[in-house]
N, C-alpha and C positions, 0 to 999 in steps of 0.2 A: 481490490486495492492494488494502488500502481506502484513497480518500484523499481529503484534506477541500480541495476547491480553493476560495477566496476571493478572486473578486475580482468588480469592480461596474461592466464593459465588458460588456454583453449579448453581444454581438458575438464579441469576444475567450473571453469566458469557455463560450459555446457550442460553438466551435470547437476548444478546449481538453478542454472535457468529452468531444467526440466522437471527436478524434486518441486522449486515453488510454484512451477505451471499447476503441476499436477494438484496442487494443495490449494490450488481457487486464487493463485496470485497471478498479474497481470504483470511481465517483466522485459522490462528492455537492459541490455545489455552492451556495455561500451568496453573497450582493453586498454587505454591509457587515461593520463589526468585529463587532457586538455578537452578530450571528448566528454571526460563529465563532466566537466566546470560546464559545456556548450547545454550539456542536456541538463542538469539541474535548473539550468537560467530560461530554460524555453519552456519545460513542460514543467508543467504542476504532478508532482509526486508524492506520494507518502510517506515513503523512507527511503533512503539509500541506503545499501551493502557495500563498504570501501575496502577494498584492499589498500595498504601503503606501499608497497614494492612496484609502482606502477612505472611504465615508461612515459616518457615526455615530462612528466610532471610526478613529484611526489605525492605520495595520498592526503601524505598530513598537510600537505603546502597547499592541498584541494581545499582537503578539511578547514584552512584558515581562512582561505578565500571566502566561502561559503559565508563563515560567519561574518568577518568582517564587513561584507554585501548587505549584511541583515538576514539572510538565509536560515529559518529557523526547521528547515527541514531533518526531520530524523534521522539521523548519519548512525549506524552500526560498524565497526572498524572491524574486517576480516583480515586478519594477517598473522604471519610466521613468526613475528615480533616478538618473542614471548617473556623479553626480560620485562621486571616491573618499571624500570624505569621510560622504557618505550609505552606499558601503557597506562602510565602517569602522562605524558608526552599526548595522547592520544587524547585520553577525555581532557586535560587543560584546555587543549587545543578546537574543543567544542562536539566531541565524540559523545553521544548517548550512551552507548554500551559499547564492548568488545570480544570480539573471541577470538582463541587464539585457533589457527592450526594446526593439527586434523581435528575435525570437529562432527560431530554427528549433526544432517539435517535435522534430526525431528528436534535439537534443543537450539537451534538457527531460527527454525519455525518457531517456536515456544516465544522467543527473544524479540521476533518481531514482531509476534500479535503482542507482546508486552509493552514495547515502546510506542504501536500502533493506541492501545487502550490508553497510556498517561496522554498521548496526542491530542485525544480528541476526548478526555477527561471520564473515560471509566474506567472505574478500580479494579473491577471482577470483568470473567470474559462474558457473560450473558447480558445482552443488550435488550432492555424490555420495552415496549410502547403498547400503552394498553395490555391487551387479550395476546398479542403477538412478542415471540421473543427469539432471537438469534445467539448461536451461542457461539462466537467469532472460534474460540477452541476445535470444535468438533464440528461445525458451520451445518450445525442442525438448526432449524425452523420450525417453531411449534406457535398453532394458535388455536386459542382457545384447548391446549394441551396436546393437541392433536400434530403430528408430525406430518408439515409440508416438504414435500421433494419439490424441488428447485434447481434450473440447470445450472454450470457454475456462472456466465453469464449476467443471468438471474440472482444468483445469490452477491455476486459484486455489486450489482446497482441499488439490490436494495442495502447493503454493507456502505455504500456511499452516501444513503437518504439519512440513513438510522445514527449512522457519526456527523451529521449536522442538523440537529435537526430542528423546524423552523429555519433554515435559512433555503432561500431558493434558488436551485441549479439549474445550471442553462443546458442547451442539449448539448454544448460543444464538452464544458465541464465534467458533463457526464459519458462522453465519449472518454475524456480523458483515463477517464478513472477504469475501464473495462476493456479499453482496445490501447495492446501496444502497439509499435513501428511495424510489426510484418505481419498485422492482423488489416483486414479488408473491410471498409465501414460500408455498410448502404446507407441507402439516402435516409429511413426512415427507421433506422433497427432501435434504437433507443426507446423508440415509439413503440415500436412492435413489443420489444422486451417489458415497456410500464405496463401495454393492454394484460398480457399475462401474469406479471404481480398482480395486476388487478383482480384478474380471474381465479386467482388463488388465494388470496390473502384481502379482501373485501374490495369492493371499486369506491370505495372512501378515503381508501389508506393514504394514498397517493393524492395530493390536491395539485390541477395544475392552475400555474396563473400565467393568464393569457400572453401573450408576447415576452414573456418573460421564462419561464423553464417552470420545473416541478419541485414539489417539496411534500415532507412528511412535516406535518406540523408537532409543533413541542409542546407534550404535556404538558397544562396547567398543575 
C-alpha cells in the first residue's frame, strides 16, 4: 500500500518513513503543502499522513483543496494541534482520523490499516478469498491453513489484488501501488513478482487478461 506522508520535521518525518517501510508500506514523502497538493494530483495513493504546521501552504488549507477537487483519498491529520477545537477544524474540514503529537508508531500503524479497511469496505483485518486469507494486521498469509512466507514486495501486490477485487489492474497501476519515487522499476518486475504468487498461492489465483493487466476475480 502506497502512502503520501507530509510533513517538514526532517527528523520526525525520516523516522516515520522508516517504522512504515519496515511494516510492508510503500512511502513517498514530501515537507511542504504545495508539494503535496502536486503529489496527491499525480499519483494514486492510499492514504495520506498530513501534518498542519506545514511551510508554503497550511495542512488544513491542503486538506480543503483535496476535497473540494473531489479528492476522496484518506487524509490521517498528524499534528501538535491538540486543542479540540483544531480537531473539530480538522475532520469538518475532510480529515478521516487524527492524532495528536507525540504518538506511538505501532497505534499510527493500527489507524492506518483502519481507514485502509473502511476504503476498500472490510470491517475486520483478515481478508479471505476462497482457501486463501491475508490478515492486513500481522500481514500473515495462509492457504488452505498453512502459512505462506511472502517477500514484502510480494505481500503489497497481492494487498493491491485482494482490496479490489474483480476489477482489473494495469501493470502501470500496479507499479503504483509497490514502488515509491527512489525505488528502481525493471522492465518486467511486476511480472516477475505475479510468476511467484503464482508459484506459491496456485497459478489460478491471479487471472490475467490479455492487453489489459491482471486481476483476482470476486467471489460469487
Amino acid at each position: 500500500m502506497r502512502l503520501l506522508l507530509v510533513e517538514d520535521d526532517s527528523m520526525v518525518g525520516e523516522s516515520l518513513r522508516k517504522a512504515l517501510r519496515q511494516d510492508g508500506f510503500t512511502v513517498d514523502w514530501v515537507e511542504d503543502g504545495r508539494a503535496a497538493e502536486v503529489a496527491a494530483s499525480s499519483v494514486s495513493y492510499d492514504a495520506m499522513l498530513l501534518d498542519l504546521g506545514l511551510p508554503r501552504r497550511d495542512g488544513l488549507d491542503v486538506l480543503k483543496s483535496l476535497r473540494q477537487a473531489g479528492n476522496r483519498l484518506p487524509v490521517l491529520v498528524l499534528t501538535a494541534r491538540d486543542a479540540v477545537a483544531d480537531r473539530v477544524k480538522g475532520l469538518d474540514a475532510g480529515a478521516d482520523d487524527y492524532l495528536v503529537k507525540p504518538f506511538d508508531v505501532e497505534e499510527l500503524e493500527a489507524r492506518i490499516r483502519a481507514l485502509l479497511r473502511r476504503q476498500s469496505g472490510h470491517a475486520e483485518s483478515v481478508i479471505r478469498v476462497g482457501e486463501l486469507t491475508l490478515d492486513t494486521a500481522s500481514r500473515e498469509v495462509r492457504l488452505k491453513g498453512q502459512v505462506v512466507n511472502l517477500s514484502g514486495r510480494e505481500l503489497a501486490l497481492l494487498r493491491a489484488f485482494l482490496d479490489r477485487p474483480g476489477t482489473v489492474l494495469s501493470l502501470s497501476q500496479l507499479e503504483e501501488k509497490i514502488y515509491g519515487w527512489d525505488d528502481e522499476v525493471g522492465s518486467n518486475t511486476v511480472e516477475v513478482y505475479i510468476h511467484a504468487l503464482r508459484k506459491k498461492l496456485g497459478a489460478n489465483l491471479i487471472k490475467n487478461v490479455r492487453g489489459v493487466g491482471y486481476m483476482i476475480p470476486r467471489e460469487e
